[in-house]
C-alpha positions in Angstrom: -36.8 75.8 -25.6 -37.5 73.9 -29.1 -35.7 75.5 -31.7 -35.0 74.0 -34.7 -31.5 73.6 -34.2 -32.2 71.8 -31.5 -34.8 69.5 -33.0 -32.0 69.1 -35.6 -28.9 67.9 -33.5 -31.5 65.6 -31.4 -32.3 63.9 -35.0 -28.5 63.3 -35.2 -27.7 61.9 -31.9 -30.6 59.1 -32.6 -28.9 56.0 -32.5 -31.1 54.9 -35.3 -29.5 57.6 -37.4 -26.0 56.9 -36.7 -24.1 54.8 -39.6 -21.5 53.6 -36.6 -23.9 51.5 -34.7 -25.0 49.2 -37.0 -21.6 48.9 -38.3 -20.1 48.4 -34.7 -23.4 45.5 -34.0 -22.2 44.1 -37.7 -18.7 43.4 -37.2 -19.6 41.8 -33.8 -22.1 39.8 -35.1 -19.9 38.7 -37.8 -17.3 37.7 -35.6 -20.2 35.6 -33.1 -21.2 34.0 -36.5 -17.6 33.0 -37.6 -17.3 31.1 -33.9 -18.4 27.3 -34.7 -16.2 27.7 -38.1 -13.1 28.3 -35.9 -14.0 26.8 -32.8 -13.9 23.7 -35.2 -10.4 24.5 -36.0 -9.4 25.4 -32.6 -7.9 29.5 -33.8 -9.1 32.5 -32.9 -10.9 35.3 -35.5 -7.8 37.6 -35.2 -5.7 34.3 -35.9 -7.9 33.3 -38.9 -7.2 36.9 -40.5 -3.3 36.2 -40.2 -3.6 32.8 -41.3 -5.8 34.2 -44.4 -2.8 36.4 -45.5 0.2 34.2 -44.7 -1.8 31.6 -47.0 -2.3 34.3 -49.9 1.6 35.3 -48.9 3.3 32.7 -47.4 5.6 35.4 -45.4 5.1 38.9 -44.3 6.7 41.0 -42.1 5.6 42.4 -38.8 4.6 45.7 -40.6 3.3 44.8 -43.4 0.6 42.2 -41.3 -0.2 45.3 -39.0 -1.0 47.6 -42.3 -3.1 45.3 -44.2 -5.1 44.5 -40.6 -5.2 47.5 -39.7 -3.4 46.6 -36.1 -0.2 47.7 -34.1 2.7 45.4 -33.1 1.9 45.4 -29.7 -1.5 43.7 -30.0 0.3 41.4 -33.1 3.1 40.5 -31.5 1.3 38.6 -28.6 -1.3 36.9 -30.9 1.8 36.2 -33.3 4.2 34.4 -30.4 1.2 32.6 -29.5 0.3 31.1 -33.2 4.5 30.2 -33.4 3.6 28.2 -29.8 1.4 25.7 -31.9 3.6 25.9 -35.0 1.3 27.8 -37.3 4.0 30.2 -37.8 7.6 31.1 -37.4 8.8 34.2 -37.0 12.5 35.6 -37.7 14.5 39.1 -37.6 15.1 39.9 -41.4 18.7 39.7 -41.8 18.9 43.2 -43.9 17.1 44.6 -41.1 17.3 43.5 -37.9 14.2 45.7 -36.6 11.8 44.0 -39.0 10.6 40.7 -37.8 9.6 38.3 -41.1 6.4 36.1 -40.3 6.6 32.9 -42.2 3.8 30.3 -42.8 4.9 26.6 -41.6 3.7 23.4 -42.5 1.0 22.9 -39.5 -0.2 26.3 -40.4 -0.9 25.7 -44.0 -2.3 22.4 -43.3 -5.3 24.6 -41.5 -6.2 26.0 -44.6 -7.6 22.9 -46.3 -9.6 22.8 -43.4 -10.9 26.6 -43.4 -12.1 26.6 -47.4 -15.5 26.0 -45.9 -16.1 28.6 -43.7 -16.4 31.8 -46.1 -18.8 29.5 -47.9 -20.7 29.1 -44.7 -21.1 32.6 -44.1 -21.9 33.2 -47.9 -24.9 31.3 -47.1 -25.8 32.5 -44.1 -25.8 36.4 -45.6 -28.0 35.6 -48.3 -26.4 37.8 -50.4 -26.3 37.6 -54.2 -22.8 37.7 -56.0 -23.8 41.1 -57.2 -24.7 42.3 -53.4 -22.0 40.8 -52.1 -19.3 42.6 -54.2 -21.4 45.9 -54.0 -21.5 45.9 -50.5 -17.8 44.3 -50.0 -16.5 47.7 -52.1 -18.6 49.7 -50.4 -16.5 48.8 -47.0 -13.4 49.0 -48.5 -14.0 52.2 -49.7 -15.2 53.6 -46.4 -12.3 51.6 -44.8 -9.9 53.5 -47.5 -11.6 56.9 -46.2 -11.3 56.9 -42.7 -7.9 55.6 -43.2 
């Protein structure tokens, strides 16, 4: 039987109506168009988000990398020992506490950055977006990021 209600949750179970979907096909698009940028560079996209913040902070700890990037220890923790491997990174128990591991940019690591300056530029481009749109749509994320927090 048709009955309105019916009609109704069909409409929302559309994937054309869903605001996930496109989100979900952004953020992997994103991350396919980032590829030659870091390919270049030899680092992965979840490495390129920890470099971004060790070279606005030059050390974090553990925690605070996890909050800001919205990721547990357990998938940091590999990605981080791996980054210390090609001496990006060092990492050291904080002496006040010895459960908190304190992530600390090195040389090799900052010496990437130089190199990355281009690629937000890059993708700038390749958006198409004006400054305006881009900061619209930029606080519009974050504030849906702050919301389902």
């Amino acid at each position: 039987m048709n009955t309105p209600a019916a009609n109704n949750a069909n409409e929302l179970l559309k994937l054309d109506n869903q605001l996930c979907f496109p989100l979900y096909a952004l953020s992997r698009m994103f991350t396919k168009a980032y590829q030659p940028y870091l390919q270049a560079l030899d680092i992965t996209y979840p490495q390129y988000l920890v470099l971004m913040l060790l070279w606005e902070h030059r050390e974090l700890t553990v925690k605070e990398l996890g909050e800001k990037l919205l990721l547990d220890s357990g998938t940091l923790t590999p990605l981080l020992k791996r980054m210390e491997q090609r001496q990006w990174l060092s990492r050291r128990r904080d002496p006040r506490d010895e459960r908190s591991v304190i992530i600390t940019l090195l040389p090799t690591g900052h010496e990437l950055q130089a190199q990355a300056c281009s690629i937000p530029v890059h993708l700038l481009e390749k958006l198409q977006l004006s400054p305006t749109e881009f900061e619209t749509l930029r606080t519009q994320l974050q504030q849906l990021l702050t919301v389902l927090r």
